[in-house]
Each structure stands twice: as structure tokens, then as C-alpha cells.
C-alpha positions in Angstrom: 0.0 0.0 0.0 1.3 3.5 -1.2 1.6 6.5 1.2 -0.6 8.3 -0.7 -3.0 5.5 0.1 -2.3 4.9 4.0 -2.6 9.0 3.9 -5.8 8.5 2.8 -7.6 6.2 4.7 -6.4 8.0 8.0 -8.3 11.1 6.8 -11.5 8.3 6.5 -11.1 6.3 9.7 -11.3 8.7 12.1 -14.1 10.4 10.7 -16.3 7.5 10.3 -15.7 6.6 13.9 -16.9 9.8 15.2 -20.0 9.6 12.9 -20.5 6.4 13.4 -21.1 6.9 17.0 -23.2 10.2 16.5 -25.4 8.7 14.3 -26.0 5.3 16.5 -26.5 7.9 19.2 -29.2 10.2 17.0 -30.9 6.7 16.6 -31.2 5.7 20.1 -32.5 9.1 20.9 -35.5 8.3 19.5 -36.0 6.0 21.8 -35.1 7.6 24.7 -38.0 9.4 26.1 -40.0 5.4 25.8 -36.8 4.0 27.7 -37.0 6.9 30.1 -40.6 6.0 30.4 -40.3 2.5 30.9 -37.9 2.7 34.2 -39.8 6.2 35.8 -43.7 5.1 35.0 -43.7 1.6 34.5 -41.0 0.3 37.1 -38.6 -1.4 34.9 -34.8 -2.4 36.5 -31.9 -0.3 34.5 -30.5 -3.9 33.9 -33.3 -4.5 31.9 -33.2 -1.3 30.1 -29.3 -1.8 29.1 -29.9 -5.3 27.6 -32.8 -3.9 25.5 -30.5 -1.1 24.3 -27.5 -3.2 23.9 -29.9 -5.4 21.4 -31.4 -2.7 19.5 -28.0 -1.6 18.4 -26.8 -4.3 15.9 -30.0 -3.3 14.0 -29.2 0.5 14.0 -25.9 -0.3 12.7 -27.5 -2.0 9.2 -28.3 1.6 8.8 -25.7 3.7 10.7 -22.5 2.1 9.1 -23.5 3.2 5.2 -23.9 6.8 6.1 -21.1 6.9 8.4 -19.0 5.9 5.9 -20.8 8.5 3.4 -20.1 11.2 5.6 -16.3 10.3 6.7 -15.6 10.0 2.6 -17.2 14.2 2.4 -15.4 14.9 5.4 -11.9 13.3 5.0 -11.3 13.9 1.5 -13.4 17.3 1.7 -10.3 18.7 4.6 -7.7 17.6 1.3 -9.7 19.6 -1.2 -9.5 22.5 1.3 -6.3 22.6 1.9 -5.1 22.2 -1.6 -3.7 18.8 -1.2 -5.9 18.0 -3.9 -4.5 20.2 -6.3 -1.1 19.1 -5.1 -2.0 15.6 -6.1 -3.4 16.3 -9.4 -0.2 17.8 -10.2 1.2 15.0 -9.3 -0.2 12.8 -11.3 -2.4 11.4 -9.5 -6.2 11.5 -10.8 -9.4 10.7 -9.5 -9.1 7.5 -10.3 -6.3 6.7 -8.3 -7.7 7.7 -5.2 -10.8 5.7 -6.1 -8.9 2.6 -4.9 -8.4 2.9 -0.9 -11.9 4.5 -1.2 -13.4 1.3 -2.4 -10.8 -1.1 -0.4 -12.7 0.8 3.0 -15.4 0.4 1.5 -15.5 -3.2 0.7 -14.0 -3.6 4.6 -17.5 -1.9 5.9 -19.7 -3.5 3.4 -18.7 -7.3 4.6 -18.7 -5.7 8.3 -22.2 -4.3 7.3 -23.3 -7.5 5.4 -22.3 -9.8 8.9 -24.3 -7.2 10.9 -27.3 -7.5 8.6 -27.5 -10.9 8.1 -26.4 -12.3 11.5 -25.9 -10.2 14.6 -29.3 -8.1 13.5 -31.5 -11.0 13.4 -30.0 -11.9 16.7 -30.5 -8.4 18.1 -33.8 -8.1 17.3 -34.7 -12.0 18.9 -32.9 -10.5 22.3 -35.0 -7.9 22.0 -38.0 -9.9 21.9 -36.8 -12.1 25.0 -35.8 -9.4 27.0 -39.0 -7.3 26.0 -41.3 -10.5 27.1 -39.0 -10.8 30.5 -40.1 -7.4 31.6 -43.6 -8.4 31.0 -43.5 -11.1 32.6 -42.5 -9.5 35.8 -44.7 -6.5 35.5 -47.6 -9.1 35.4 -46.3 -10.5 38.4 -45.8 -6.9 39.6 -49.3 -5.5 38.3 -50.8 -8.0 41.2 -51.2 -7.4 43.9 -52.0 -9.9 46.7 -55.4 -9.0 49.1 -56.6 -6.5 46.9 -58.6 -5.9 43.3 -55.8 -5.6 40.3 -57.8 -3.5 37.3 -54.3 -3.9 35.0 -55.8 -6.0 32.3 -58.6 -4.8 30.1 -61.8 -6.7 31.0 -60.6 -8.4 33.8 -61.0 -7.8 37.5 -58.4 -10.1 39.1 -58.0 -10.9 43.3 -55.8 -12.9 45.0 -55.2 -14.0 48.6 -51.5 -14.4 48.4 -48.8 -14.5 46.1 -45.4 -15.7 46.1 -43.1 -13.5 43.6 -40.3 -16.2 43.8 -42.1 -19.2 42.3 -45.5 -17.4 40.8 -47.8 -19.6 43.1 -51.2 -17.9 44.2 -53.9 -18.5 46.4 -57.4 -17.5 46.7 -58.1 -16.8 43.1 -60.9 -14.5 42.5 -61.1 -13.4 38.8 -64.1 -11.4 36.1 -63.7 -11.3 33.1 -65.8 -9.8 30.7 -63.3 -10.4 27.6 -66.0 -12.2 25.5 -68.5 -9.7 26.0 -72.0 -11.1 26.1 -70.4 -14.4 27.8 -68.7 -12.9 30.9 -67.2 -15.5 33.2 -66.3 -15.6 37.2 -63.6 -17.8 37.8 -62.8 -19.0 41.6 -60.1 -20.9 42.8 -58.2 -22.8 45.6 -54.7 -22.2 44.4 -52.8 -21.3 40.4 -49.6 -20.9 38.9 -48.1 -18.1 36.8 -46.4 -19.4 34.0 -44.5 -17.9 31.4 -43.7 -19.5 27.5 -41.1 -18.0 25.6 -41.5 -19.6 22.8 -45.4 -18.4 22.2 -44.8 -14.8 24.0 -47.6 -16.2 26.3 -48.0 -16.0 30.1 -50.6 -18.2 31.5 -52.6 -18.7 34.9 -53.0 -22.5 35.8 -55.8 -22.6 37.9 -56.3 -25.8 40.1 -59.7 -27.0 42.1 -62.1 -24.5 41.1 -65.3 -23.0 39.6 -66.4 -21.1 36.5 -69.9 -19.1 36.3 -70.8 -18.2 33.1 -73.5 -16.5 31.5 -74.7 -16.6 28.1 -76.9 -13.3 27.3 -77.8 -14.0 23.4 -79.5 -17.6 25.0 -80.5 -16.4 28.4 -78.5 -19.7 30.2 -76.4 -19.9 33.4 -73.9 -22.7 34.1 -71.5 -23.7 36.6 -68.7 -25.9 36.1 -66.3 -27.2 38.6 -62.4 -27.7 37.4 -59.8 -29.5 38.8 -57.5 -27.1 36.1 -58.1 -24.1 34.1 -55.9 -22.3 32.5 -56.1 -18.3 31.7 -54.1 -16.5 28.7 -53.5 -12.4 29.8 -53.1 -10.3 27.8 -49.1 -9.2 28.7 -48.4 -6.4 26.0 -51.1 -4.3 27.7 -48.8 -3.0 30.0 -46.6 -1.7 28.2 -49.3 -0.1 25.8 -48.1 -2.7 22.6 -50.3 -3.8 20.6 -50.7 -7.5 20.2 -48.6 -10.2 21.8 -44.7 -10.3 21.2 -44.2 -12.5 17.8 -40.9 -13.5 16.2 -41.1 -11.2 13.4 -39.4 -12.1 10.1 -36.8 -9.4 11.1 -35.9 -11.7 14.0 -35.8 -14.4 11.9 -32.6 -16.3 10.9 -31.3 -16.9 7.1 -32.1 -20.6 7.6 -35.6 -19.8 8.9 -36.5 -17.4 6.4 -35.5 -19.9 3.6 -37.8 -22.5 5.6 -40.5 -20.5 5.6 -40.4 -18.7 1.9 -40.3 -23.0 0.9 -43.2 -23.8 3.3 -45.0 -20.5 1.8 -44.6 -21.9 -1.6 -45.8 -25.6 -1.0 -49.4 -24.4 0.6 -49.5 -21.8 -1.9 -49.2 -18.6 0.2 -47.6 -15.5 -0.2 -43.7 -15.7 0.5 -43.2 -11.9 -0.4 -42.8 -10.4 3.0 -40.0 -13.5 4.1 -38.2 -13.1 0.7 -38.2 -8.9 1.2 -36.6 -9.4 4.5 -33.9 -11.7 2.6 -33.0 -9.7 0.0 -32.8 -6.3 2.2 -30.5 -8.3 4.1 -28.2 -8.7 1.3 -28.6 -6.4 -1.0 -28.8 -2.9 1.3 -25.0 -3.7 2.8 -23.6 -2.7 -0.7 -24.6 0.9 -0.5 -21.2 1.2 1.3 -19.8 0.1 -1.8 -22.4 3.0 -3.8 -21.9 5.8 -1.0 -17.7 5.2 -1.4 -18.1 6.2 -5.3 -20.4 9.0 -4.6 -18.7 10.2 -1.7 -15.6 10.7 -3.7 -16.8 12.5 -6.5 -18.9 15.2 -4.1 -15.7 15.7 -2.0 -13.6 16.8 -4.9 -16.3 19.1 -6.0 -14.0 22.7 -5.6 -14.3 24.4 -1.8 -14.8 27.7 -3.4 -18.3 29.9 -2.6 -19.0 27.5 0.3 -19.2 24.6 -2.4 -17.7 21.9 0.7 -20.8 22.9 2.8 -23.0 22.1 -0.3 -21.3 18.9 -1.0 -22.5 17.9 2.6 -26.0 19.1 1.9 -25.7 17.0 -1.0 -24.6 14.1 0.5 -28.2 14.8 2.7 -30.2 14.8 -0.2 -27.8 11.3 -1.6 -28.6 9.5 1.5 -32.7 10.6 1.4 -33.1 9.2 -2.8 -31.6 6.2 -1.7 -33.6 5.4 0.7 -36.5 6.8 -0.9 -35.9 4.8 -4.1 -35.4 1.7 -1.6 -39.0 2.6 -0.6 -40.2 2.7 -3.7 -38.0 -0.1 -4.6 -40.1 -2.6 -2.1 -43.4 -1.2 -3.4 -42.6 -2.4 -7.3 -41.4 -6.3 -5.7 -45.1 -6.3 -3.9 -46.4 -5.0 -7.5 -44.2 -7.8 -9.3 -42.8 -10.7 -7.3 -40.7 -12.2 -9.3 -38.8 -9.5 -9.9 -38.2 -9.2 -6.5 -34.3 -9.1 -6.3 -33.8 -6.9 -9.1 -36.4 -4.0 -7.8 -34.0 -4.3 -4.2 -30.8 -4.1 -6.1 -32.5 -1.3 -8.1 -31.5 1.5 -5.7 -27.1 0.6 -5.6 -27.8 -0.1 -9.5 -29.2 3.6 -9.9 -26.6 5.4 -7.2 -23.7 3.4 -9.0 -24.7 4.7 -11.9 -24.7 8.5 -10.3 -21.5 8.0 -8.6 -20.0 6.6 -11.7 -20.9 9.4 -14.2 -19.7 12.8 -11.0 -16.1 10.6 -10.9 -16.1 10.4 -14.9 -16.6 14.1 -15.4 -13.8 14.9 -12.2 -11.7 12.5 -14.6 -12.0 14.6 -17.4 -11.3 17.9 -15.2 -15.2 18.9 -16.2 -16.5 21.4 -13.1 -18.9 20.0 -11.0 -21.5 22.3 -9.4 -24.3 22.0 -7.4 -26.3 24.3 -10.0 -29.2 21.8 -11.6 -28.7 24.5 -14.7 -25.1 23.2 -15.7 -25.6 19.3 -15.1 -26.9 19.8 -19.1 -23.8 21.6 -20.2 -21.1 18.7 -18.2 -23.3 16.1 -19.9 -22.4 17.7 -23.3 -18.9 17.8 -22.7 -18.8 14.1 -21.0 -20.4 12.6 -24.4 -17.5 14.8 -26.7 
């Protein structure tokens, strides 16, 4: 590796760090004020909180590392340009071109990094987040009860128990309404239950032993008793944390191996497999905007720093990272619309920025000036085609 090279990526490095851990910051922000919310209003142990966080962030990085790495080429190679080093360069002989290389050799570095994250540690992530998520449920239910007095936590219930024991979940003197099923509400008594918790449904269940159920049946004007010797009870966990729904294993969570399971199953009943193959593909094919973002970050940092042209550059690199995401959007939207051109709709959005980044180096490479002025893109496109 040439000093000019080494040079180089030291200008990148350091700068991606820093925005790396900005941006991963930004992201977590958002979920601050819930976080903040979960360990003031709802009771949740800080232990709790710093697993959940520490999960999230593999997923933020899928997103974090290609713009990090967008912003460290503007800002690394856009101090060169600023200095004159540039200039100094060029008169050297070296062209665009040649510093194209230890742009892209970063850049494959962070899109394998990025492709592992994606593909791996995400999925992984996101299924700690699900089992830490369902562990603070779990003990807010046991929480939410209360022994010797009426518990009003779960919608359409009225729950009362004698005593409970927090260590192992065993209750006593089970007194229970619930008017879930509307015109069939239900009284549910009982010697003695269990609180037990399923990971792998999301589910938290009351086993009820030795009791009785009243029900009444309103539409056919009927009462009934029946005596148990067990019952079990679903609640209705994600309540309390205001979620919607139980806790699933999303295809996010999913692993590569499960995805391709279920896309085959899909297939042999004749379902839809869309959904499990658009998490697949975006798993592979969104990593390579490292590789797009290291093209197009080199050609908007050598745009001249004259008439505040850097700060443009950066606003530019704004409006990069917004049409490639956009036309990711989009992207998704057209493999709904046609399926089985799935893959080639998700690779649509590096195919189109390639293509961008590809055509700003050419006319750097033929010493054509590159402005931020829609007006003159015409007049460079003349010259390129010469």
C-alpha cells in the first residue's frame, strides 16, 4: 500500500468513527424518552433497560454504518480539497481515479462488516430484544398484582388474589371477572394457580387448580357452573406496556435458515412468501450501498471548496442519502407490485446510485466542473459525451 494510500484512509477512519457513534447515538435518541418512560412510570430495573439497548443496536448499525461511511468520505477527502492537497495531487499525477482505490478497499471492509451485521448479529439483536422485551412483562404481570386487593391492570378483567409468592408465581385465593367475551362474561374461583411464562409463544398463562367457573350466556338467556380440577387463563401481557398485540418473532428476527424454511413452506401451501423473501433480500442487498456511498462520496468531495461549495457537498450528501432510501421505498413497493422481480427491484437503488457515482467521478476524470447548479448538469453532460 502506497503513502498516498495509508494517507488517505487515516483522513476516513477517524471520521467515520466519530459519525458512526453520532449517528447510532441520534438513533437511540428516539427511543429515549420510551426507555426513560419504561424505568420512571412503569418500574422497569436499569438492567433491563441496558440489555434492550444493547440489542437494539446491531439493528441500528444496518443503517448507521453506510452513512457513516458517506459522511467520513465528504469529510476526510473534503479537509484535502480544502487545503489544496488535492491540487497538489493532481499535479502529481495522481487523478481521480487513483484515489478511487483505498476509497473502495474501506469500502468493501465496511460493506462485509455491514453484510455480517445485517445478516447475523441483526437478526439476533432483534430476537434478544423480543426475549428481553417479554421478561419485563412477565415480571410486570407479576408486579401489576397485587396480593389482598382488586388488580384492574388487564382490560376486562378484574383479578383478586389472597397471596402470592413472587419467587415461584404460586397464588392462592383466586378470585377473577372477566368480561373479555362480551356477552359471555365469566367468574372464575379458585383454591390455588400458577403463573407461567412461555417463551416460545410470547404467552403468560394462569393455571388454575380445584375451582369453579360461572358463566353467563346473554344472546340464549343460560347460566352454568362448572367445577375444574385445572383451568388455564391467557393475559393479555403487552397491555402493560401499551403494545399492541402479543410479542411475535417477526421475520426481522428471523434467521437466514428460517427465512428460507419459511419462503419454501410459503410456496408448498400456496401462500404469499413476499414479505419473508423482502426481508432476505434487504438483508443482502442494502449492505452494498457502502460500496455505492464510497463512489459518490468521492466524487462530491472533490467538487472545488470555493463559494462554500464543501458545505454544499455535505447538503448534497443529505439529499444522496434521502433518494436512496426513498428509491429503496419505492423499490419494495414495485417487488409487492411484481414478485418475481423481487431481487432486481431491491438491487435497483445501488444499480441507480452506481450509476450517479459513476458518471460525477467520470466528469472529475475529465477535469469537467462539478456544481451543485441543476442548470449546468446539461452543459457537463455535453462535454462528457465529446
Amino acid at each position: 500500500m502506497s503513502i498516498i494510500n495509508r494517507y488517505l484512509l487515516r483522513e476516513i477512519v477517524l471520521p467515520f468513527g466519530y459519525a458512526l457513534l453520532v449517528l447510532v447515538f441520534i438513533f437511540l435518541l428516539g427511543q429515549f424518552f420510551k426507555i426513560a418512560n419504561m424505568v420512571v412510570s412503569e418500574g422497569v430495573q436499569l438492567w433491563d433497560v441496558v440489555r434492550l439497548v444493547a440489542s437494539m443496536i446491531p439493528q441500528i448499525l444496518t443503517m448507521a454504518l453506510p452513512i457513516s461511511f458517506l459522511f467520513a468520505v465528504l469529510a476526510g477527502l473534503g479537509r484535502l480539497v480544502g487545503d489544496g492537497e488535492i491540487v497538489a495531487l493532481n499535479a502529481a499525477g495522481v487523478s481521480p481515479y487513483n484515489l478511487l482505490k483505498p476509497v473502495l478497499q474501506l469500502g468493501t471492509i465496511v460493506t462485509i462488516i455491514t453484510i455480517f451485521v445485517s445478516a447475523w448479529l441483526a437478526p439476533l439483536g432483534m430476537r434478544q430484544v423480543r426475549q428481553v422485551t417479554f421478561e419485563i412483562l412477565q415480571e410486570k404481570v407479576t408486579l401489576a398484582l397485587r396480593s389482598q386487593s382488586l388488580n384492574l391492570s388487564f382490560p376486562g378483567m378484574a383479578i383478586y388474589m389472597g397471596e402470592i409468592d413472587r419467587e415461584s408465581g404460586r397464588v392462592k385465593e383466586v378470585f377473577i371477572e372477566d368480561d373479555r367475551r362480551g356477552n359471555n362474561p365469566q367468574t372464575v374461583t379458585a383454591i390455588e394457580g400458577l403463573l407461567v411464562g412461555d417463551r416460545t409463544t410470547s404467552s403468560l398463562l394462569l393455571e388454575l387448580k380445584d375451582g369453579t367457573i360461572h358463566e353467563y350466556d346473554a344472546l340464549a338467556e343460560s347460566y352454568r357452573v362448572t367445577d375444574f380440577s385445572q383451568y388455564r387463563i391467557n393475559f393479555d401481557i403487552s397491555t402493560l406496556l401499551g403494545e399492541k398485540g402479543h410479542v411475535k418473532l417477526k421475520n426481522k428476527a428471523m434467521s437466514n435458515s428460517d427465512l428460507l424454511q419459511k419462503i419454501a413452506q410459503r410456496k408448498r401451501d400456496g401462500g404469499d412468501p413476499l414479505r419473508a423473501q423482502a426481508t432476505l433480500y434487504e438483508r443482502f442487498t442494502k449492505p452494498f450501498s457502502c460500496l455505492v456511498f464510497a463512489l459518490l462520496g468521492l466524487a462530491l468531495a472533490l467538487v472545488p471548496v470555493r463559494s462554500g461549495a464543501r458545505s454544499r457537498g455535505f447538503v448534497f450528501g443529505l439529499v444522496v442519502i434521502l433518494g436512496y432510501y426513498l428509491t429503496a421505498l419505492v423499490a419494495e413497493y414495485l417487488a409487492e407490485w411484481q414478485p418475481g422481480l423481487g431481487l432486481l427491484f431491491f438491487c435497483l437503488p445501488n444499480i441507480l446510485f452506481l450509476s450517479l457515482g459513476a458518471f460525477l467521478l467520470s466528469l472529475k476524470q475529465r477535469e469537467v466542473v462539478v456544481t451543485f447548479a441543476i442548470g449546468n448538469w446539461f452543459k457537463n453532460l455535453s462535454r462528457l459525451t465529446r
